[in-house]
C-alpha positions as a Markdown table, in Angstrom:
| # | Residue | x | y | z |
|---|---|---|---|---|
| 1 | Unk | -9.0 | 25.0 | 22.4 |
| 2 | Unk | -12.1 | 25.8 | 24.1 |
| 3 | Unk | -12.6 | 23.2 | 27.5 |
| 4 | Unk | -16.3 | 21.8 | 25.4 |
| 5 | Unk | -14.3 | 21.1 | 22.2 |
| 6 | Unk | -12.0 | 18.8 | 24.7 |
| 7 | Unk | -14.3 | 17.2 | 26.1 |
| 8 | Unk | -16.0 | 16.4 | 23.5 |
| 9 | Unk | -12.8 | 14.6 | 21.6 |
| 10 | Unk | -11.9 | 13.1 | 24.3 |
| 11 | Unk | -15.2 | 11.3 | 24.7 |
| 12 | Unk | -15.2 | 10.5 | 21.2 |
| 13 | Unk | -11.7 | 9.3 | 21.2 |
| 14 | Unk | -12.6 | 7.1 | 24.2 |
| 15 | Unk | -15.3 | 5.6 | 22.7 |
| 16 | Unk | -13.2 | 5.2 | 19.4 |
| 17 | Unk | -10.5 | 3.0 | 21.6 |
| 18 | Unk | -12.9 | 1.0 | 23.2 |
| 19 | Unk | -14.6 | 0.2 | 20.1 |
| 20 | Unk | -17.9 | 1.0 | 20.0 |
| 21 | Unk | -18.0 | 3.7 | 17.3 |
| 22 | Unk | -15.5 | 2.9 | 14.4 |
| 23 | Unk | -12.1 | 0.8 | 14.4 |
| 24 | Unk | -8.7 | 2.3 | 14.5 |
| 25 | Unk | -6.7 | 2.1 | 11.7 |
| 26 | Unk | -9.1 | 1.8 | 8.8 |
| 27 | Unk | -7.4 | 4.9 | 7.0 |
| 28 | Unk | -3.9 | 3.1 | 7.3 |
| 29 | Unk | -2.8 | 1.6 | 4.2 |
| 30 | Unk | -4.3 | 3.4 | 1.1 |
| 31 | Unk | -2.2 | 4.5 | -1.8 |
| 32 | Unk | -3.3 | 7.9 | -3.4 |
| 33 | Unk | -3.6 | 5.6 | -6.8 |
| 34 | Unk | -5.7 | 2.8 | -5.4 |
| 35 | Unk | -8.3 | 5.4 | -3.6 |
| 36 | Unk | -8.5 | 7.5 | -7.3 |
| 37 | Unk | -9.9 | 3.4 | -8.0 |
| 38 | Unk | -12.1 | 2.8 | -5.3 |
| 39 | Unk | -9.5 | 0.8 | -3.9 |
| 40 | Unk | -9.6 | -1.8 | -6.4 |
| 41 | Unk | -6.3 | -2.6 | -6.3 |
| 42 | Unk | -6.6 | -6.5 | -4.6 |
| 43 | Unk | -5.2 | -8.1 | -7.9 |
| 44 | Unk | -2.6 | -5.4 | -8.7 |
| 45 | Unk | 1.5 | -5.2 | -9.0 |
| 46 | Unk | 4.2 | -3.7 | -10.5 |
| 47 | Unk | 5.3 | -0.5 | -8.6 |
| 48 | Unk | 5.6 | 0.9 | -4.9 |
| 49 | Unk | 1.6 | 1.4 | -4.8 |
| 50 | Unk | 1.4 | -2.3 | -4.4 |
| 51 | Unk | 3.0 | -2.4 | -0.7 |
| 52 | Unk | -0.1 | -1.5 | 1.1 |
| 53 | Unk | -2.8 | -3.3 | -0.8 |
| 54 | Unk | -1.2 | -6.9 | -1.9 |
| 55 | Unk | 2.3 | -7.4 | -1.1 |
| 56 | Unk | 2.5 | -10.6 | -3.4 |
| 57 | Unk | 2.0 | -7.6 | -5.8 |
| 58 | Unk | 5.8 | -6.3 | -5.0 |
| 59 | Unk | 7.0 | -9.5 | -6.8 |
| 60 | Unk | 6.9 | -7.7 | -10.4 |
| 61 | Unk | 8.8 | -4.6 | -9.2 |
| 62 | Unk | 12.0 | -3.4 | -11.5 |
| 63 | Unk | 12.7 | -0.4 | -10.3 |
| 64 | Unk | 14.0 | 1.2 | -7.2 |
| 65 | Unk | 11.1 | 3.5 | -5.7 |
| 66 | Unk | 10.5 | 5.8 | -3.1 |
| 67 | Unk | 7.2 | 7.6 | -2.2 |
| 68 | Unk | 6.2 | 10.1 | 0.0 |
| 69 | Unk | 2.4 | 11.0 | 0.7 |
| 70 | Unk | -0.2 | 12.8 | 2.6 |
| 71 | Unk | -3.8 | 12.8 | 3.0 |
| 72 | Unk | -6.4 | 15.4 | 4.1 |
| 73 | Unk | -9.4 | 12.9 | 5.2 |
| 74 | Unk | -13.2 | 14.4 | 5.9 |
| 75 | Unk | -12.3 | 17.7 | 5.1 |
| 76 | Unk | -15.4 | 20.2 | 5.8 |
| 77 | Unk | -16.3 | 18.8 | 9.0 |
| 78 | Unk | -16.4 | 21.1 | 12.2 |
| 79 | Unk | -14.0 | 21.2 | 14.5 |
| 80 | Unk | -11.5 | 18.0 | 12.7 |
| 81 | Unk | -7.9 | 18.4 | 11.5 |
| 82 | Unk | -6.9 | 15.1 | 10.7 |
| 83 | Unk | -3.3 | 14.7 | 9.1 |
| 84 | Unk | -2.0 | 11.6 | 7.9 |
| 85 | Unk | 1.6 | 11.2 | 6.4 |
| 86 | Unk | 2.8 | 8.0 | 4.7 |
| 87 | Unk | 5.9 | 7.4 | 3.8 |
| 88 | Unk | 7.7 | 3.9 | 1.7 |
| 89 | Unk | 10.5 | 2.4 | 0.1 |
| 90 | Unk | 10.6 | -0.9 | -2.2 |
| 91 | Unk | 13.4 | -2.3 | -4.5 |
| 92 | Unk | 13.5 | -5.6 | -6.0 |
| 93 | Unk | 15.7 | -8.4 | -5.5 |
| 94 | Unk | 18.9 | -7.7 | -7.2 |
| 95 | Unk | 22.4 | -8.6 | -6.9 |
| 96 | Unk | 23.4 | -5.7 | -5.4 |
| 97 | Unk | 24.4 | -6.2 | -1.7 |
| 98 | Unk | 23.5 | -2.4 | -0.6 |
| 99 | Unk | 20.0 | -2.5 | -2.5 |
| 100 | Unk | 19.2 | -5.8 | -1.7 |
| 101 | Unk | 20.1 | -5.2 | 2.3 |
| 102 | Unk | 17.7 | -7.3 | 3.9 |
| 103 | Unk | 18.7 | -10.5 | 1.4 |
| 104 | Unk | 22.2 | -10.0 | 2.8 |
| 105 | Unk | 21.5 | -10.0 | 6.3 |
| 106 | Unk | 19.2 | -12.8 | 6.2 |
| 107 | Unk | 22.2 | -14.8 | 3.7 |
| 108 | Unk | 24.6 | -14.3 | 6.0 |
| 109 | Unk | 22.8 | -15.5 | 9.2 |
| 110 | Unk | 21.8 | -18.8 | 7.3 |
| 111 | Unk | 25.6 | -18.8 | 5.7 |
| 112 | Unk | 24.0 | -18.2 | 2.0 |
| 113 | Unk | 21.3 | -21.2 | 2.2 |
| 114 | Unk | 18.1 | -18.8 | 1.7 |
| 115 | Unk | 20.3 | -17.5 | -1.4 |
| 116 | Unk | 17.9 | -18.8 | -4.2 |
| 117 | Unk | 14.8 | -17.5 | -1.7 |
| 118 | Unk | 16.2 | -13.5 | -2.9 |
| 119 | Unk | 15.4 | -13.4 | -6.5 |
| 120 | Unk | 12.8 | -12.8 | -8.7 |
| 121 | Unk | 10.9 | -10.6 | -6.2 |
| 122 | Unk | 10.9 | -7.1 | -4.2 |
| 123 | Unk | 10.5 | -5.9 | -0.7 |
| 124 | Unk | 9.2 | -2.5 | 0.9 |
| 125 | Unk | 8.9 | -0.4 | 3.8 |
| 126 | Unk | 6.3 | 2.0 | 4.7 |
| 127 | Unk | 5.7 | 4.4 | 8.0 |
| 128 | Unk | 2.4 | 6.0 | 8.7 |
| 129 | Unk | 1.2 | 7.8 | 10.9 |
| 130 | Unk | -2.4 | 9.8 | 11.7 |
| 131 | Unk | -2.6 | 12.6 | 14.1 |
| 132 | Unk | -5.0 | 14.6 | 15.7 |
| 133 | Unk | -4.9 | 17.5 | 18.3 |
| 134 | Unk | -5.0 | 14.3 | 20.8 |
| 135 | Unk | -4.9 | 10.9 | 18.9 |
| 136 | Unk | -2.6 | 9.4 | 16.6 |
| 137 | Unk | -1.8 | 6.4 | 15.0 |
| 138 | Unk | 1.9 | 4.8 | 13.7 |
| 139 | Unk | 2.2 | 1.8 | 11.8 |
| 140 | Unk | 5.8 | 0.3 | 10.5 |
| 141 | Unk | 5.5 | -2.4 | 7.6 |
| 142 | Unk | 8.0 | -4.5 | 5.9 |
| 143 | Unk | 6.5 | -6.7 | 3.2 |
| 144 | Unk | 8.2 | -9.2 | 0.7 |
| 145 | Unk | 6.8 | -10.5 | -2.7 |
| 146 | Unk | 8.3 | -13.1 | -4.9 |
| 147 | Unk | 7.5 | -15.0 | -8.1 |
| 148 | Unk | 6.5 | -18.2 | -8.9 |
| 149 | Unk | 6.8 | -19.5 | -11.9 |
| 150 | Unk | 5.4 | -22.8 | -14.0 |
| 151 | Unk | 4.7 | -24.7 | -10.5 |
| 152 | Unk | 4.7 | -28.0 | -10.7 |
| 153 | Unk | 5.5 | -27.5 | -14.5 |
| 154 | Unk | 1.9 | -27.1 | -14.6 |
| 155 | Unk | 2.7 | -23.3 | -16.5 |
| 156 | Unk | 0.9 | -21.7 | -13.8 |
| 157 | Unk | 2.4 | -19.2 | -12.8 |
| 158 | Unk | 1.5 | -17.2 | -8.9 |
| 159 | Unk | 3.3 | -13.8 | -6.8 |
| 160 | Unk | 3.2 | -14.7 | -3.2 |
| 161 | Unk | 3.9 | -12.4 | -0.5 |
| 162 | Unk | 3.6 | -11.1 | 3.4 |
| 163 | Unk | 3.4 | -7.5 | 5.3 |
| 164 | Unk | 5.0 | -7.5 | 9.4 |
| 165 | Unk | 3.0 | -4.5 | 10.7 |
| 166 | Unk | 4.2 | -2.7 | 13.7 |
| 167 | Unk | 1.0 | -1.1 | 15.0 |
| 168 | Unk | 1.3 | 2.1 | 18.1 |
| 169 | Unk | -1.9 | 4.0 | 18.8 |
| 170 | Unk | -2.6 | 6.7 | 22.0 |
| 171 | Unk | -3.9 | 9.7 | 23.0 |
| 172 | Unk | -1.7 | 12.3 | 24.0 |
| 173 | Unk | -1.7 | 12.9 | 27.8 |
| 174 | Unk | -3.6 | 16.0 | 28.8 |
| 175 | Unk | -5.7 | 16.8 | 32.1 |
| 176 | Unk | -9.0 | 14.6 | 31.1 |
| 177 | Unk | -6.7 | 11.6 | 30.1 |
| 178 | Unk | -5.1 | 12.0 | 33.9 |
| 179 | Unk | -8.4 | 11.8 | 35.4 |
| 180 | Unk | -10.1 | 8.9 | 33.1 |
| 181 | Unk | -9.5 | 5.2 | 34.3 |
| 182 | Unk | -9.8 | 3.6 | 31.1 |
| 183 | Unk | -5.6 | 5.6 | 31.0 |
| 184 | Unk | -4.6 | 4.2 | 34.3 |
| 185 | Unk | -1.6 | 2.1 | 33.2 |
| 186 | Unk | -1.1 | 4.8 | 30.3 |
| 187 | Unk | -2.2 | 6.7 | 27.1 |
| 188 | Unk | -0.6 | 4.1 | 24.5 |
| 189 | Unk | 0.0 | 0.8 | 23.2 |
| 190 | Unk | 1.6 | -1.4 | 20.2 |
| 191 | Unk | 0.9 | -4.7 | 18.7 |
| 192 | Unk | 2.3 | -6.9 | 15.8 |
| 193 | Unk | -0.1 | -7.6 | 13.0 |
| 194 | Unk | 0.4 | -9.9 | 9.7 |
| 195 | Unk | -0.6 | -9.8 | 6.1 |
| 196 | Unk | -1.4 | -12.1 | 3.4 |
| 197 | Unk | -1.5 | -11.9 | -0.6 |
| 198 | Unk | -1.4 | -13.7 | -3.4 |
| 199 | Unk | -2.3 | -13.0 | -7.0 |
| 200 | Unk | -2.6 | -15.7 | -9.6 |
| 201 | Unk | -1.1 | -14.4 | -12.9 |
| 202 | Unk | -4.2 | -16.3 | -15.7 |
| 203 | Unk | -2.4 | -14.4 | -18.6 |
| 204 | Unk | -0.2 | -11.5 | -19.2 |
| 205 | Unk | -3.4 | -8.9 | -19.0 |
| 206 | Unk | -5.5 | -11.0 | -16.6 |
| 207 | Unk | -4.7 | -11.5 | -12.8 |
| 208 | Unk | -6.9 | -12.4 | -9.5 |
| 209 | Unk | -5.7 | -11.5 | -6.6 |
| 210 | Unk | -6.5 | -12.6 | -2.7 |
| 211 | Unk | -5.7 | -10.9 | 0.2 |
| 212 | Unk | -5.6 | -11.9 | 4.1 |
| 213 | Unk | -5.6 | -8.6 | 6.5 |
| 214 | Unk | -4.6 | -9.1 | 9.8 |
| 215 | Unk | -4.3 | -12.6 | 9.8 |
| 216 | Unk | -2.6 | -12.4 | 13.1 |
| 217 | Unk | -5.0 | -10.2 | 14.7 |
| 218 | Unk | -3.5 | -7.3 | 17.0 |
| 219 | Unk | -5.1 | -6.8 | 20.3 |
| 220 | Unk | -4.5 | -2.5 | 20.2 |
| 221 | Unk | -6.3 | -2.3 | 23.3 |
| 222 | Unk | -4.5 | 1.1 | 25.2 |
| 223 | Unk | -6.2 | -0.6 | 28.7 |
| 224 | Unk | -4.5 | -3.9 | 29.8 |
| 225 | Unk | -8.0 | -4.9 | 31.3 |
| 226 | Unk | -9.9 | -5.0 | 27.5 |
| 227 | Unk | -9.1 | -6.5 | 24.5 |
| 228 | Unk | -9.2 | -4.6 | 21.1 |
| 229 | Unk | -8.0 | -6.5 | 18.0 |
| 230 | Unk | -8.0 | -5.4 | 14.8 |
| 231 | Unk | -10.5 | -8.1 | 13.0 |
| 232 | Unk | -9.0 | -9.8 | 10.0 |
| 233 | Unk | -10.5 | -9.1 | 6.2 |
| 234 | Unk | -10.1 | -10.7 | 3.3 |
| 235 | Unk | -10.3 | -9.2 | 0.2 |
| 236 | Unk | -10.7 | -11.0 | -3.6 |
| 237 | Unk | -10.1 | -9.0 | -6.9 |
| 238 | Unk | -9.2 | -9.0 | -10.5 |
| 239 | Unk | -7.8 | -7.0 | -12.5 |
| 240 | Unk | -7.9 | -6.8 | -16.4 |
| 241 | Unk | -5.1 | -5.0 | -18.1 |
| 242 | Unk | -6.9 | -4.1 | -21.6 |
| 243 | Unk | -4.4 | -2.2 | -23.7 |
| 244 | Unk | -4.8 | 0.4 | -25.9 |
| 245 | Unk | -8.5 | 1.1 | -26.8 |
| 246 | Unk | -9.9 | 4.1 | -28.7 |
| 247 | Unk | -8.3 | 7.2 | -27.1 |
| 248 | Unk | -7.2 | 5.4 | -23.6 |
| 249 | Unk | -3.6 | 4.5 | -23.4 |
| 250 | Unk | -3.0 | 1.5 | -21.7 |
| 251 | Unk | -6.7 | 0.9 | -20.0 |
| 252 | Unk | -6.8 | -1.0 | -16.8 |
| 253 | Unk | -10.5 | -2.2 | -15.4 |
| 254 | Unk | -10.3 | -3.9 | -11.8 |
| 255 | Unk | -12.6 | -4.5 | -9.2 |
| 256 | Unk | -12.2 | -5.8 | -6.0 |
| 257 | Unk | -14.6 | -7.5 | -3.3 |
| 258 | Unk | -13.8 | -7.0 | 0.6 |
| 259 | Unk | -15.1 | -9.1 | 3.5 |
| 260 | Unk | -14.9 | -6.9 | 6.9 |
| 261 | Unk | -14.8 | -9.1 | 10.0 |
| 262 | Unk | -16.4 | -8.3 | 12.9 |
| 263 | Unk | -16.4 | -8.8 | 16.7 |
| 264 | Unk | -20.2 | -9.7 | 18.2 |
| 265 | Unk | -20.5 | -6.0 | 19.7 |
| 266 | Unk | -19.4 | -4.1 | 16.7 |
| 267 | Unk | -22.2 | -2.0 | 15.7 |
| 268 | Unk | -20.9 | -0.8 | 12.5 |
| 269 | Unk | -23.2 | -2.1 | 9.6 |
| 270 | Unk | -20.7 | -2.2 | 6.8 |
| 271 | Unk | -19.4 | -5.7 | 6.3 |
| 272 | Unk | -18.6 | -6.0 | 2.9 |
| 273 | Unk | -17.5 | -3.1 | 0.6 |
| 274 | Unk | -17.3 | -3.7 | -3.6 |
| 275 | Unk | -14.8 | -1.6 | -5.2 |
| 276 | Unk | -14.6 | -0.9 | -9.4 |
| 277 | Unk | -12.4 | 1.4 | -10.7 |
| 278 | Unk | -10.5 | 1.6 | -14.1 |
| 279 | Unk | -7.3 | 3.8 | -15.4 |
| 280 | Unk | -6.0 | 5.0 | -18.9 |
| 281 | Unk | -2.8 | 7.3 | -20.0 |
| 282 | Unk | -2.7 | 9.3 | -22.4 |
| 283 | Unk | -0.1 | 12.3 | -24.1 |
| 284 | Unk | 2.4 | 9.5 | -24.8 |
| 285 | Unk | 1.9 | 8.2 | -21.1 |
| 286 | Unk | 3.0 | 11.1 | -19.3 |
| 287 | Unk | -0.8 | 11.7 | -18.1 |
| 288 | Unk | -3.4 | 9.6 | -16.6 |
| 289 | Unk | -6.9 | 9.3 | -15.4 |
| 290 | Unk | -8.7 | 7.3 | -13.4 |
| 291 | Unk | -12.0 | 6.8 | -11.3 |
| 292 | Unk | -14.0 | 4.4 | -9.6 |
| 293 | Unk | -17.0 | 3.6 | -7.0 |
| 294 | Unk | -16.8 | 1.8 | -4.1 |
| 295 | Unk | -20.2 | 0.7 | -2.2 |
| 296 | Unk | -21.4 | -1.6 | 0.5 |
| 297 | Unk | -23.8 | -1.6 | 3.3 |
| 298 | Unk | -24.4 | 2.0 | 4.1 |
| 299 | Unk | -21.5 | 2.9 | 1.8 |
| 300 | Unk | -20.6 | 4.9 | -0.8 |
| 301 | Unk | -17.9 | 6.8 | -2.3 |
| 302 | Unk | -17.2 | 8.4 | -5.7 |
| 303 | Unk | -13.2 | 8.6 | -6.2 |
| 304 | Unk | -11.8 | 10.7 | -9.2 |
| 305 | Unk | -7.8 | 10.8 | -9.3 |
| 306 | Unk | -4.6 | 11.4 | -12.1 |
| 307 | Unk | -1.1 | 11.3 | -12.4 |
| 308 | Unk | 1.5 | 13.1 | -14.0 |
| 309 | Unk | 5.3 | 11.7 | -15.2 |
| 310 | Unk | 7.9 | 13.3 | -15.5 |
| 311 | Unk | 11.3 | 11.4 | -17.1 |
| 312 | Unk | 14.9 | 11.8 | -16.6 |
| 313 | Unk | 16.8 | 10.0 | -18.1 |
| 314 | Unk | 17.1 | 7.1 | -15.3 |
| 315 | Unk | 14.6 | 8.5 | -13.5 |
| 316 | Unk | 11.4 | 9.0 | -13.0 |
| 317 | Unk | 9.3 | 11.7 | -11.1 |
| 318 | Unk | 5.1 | 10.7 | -10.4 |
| 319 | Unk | 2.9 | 13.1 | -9.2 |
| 320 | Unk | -0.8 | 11.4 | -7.5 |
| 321 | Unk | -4.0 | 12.8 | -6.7 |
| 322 | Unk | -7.0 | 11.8 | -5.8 |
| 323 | Unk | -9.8 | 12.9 | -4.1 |
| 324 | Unk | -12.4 | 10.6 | -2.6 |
| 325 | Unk | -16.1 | 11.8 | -2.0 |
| 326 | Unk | -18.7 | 10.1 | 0.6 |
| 327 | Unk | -22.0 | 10.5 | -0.7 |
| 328 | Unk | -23.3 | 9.4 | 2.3 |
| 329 | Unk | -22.1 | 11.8 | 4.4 |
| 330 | Unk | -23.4 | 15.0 | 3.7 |
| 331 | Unk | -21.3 | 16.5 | 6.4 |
| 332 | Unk | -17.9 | 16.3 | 4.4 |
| 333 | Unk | -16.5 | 18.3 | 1.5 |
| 334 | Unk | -14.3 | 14.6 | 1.0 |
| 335 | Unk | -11.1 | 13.8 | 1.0 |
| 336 | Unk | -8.1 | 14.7 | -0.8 |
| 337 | Unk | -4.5 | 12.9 | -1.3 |
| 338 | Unk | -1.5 | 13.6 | -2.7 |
| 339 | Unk | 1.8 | 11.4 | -3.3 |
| 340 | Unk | 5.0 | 12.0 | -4.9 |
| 341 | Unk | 7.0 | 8.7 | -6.4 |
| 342 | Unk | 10.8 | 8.7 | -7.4 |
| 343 | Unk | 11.6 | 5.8 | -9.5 |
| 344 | Unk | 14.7 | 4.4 | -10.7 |
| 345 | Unk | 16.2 | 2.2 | -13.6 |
| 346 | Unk | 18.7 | -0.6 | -12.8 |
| 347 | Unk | 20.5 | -2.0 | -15.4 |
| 348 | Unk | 19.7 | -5.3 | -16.5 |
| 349 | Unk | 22.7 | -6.5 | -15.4 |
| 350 | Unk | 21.5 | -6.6 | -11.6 |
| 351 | Unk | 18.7 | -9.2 | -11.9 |
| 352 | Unk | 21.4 | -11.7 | -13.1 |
| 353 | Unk | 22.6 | -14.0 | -10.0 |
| 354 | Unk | 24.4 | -15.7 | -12.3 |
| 355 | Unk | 28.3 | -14.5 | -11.7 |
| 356 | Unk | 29.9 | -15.1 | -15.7 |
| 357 | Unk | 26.6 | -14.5 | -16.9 |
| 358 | Unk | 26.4 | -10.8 | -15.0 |
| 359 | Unk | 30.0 | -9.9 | -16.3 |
| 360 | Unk | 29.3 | -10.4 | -19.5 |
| 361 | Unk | 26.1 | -8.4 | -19.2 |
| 362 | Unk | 27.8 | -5.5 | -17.8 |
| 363 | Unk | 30.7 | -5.4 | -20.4 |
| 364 | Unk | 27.8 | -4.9 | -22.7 |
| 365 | Unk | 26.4 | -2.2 | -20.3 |
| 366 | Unk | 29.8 | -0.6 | -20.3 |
| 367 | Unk | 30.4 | -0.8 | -23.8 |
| 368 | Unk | 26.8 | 0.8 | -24.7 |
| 369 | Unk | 27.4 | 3.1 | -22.1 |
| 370 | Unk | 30.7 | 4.2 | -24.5 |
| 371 | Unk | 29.6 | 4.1 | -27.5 |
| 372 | Unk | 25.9 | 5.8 | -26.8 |
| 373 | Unk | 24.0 | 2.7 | -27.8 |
| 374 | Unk | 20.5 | 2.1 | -26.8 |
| 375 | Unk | 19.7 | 2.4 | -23.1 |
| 376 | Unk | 18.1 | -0.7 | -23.7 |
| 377 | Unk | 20.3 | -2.2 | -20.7 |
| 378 | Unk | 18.2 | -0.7 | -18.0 |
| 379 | Unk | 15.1 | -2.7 | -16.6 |
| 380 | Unk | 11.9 | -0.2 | -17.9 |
| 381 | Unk | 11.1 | 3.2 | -18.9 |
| 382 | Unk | 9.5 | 3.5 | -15.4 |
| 383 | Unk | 5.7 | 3.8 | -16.1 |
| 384 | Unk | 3.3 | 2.2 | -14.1 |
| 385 | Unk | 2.6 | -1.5 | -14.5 |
């Protein structure tokens, strides 16, 4: 690397940590289908994509899922090779000690009391991470969504849910870091952050979601003498699951509303940011589209992305793309992102918590399981919710 090109990072990374360009972390925690949306994806549930965006949105999970993920951001620019890798895991609440892992820890500290607490939701956990030639950024999440149903036997009916967030930022440590105060006591840091969500269920198709970002804030300052957190957002959305409609298989329309916060000497301009996108399958849901726009102050990205499924049998292969373009920056080709999702059926047998109940259920697995009968035990066919 030539010395300028350092030195040039290096500044820009400084002023990056202390704040005064951009915030860290405002890449972390996008899925590859809610960016083909223009992140529209406040009111949304059903599958592993949920985990970043709402985690009350785990709740309607059914399937055991695992997805893998990596992103090229700003590609075009001079002189930046930005990687970022994401990787998660979420599975619902089901009988089954070894799925359902964290359920039996926490059961067995509180001698089975928080029993009832593990059903009729889901739980994930994600690892990302950013990295430059000198920066990078780590983040470890665990989230938990669960149901609630009728409350009050009003028939409402509501998905709650929360994301812990390990945070870990630095540069790496190289001859301008060892000569720059602002690294005296070190090049790194880590901080605990805490998410939000809820999405009220009006009808089967319609849901509105809210979503609290950072509602602890973490201080990710790397200098013990300054203090950096990461400003809380909250973010309102709906989304409308339409059906089938002229050619469009199973058309979904969402938009969500973001509201950035902001310390007094942040001199970034964009404080709110609108995002509409909509979906559809088609080829007897084994392909689908989707697009969206997402603007705000001195914002504005065009997003294009689709998927691909592949079935077998119990399982389920989904392959995500999507690629994001900044109209505002001339400077960048975009950005492009790819993810690869394993889903699997459970029978229906594990969602039963009920012990005569779940025998008998399981004969009838067994015996259809014989006899050929209709897989009709298993939770879904694993499409998207």
């Amino acid at each position: 690397m030539k010395p300028l090109r350092i030195l040039t990072t290096v500044t820009v990374l400084f002023l990056t940590l202390t704040g005064t360009t951009f915030g860290a972390f405002e890449i972390w925690g996008a899925s590859v289908r809610a960016k083909g949306m223009a992140d529209a994806m406040a009111a949304y549930g059903g599958d592993i994509n949920a985990l970043p965006h709402n985690p009350a949105g785990l709740a309607a999970l059914d399937t055991l899922q695992v997805n893998v993920q990596y992103d090229l951001p700003f590609t075009g620019l001079d002189d930046v090779s930005i990687g970022v890798f994401n990787a998660s895991y979420a599975a619902p609440f089901v009988n089954d000690g070894l799925i359902n892992w964290p359920a039996s820890i926490i059961n067995l500290l509180t001698f089975g009391l928080t029993r009832p607490v593990f059903q009729d939701g889901a739980y994930g956990l994600s690892f990302y991470t950013l990295s430059d030639e000198l920066y990078y950024e780590r983040a470890i999440s665990m989230a938990f969504g669960r149901r609630l149903s009728n409350i009050l036997n009003t028939g409402l009916n509501f998905s709650v849910g929360f994301r812990m967030n390990i945070l870990m930022r630095g540069v790496n440590d190289n001859e301008y870091t060892a000569v720059n105060p602002y690294f005296a006591n070190g090049t790194s840091t880590s901080a605990f952050g805490l998410d939000l969500g809820v999405i009220m269920h009006l009808s089967k198709s319609v849901h509105i979601g809210l979503v609290f970002n950072n509602f602890i804030e973490p201080d990710i300052a790397i200098n013990a003498d300054t203090e950096e957190p990461l400003n809380s957002s909250i973010k309102a959305g709906v989304n409308w699951e339409v059906g089938d409609l002229l050619f469009m298989q199973d058309l979904k329309i969402a938009y969500t509303y973001t509201s950035l916060g902001r310390d007094e000497d942040d001199i970034r301009t964009a404080k709110t940011v609108n995002g509409f996108g909509f979906e559809f399958w088609q080829l007897s849901h084994s392909f689908a589209f989707r697009s969206g726009f997402e603007w705000g102050d001195d914002l504005s990205n065009l997003s294009l992305g689709i998927s691909y499924i592949l079935g077998l049998g119990s399982h389920a292969f989904t392959f995500d793309y999507a690629f994001i373009l900044p109209l505002d920056m001339k400077a960048t080709s975009g950005t492009h992102m790819l993810s690869l999702t394993w889903a699997l059926d459970l029978p229906k047998s594990a969602f039963e918590f009920d012990d005569k109940k779940q025998a008998e259920m399981r004969r009838l697995e067994d015996l259809a399981d014989k006899t050929g009968g209709e897989t009709s035990t298993t939770s879904t066919n694993n499409k998207p919710k």
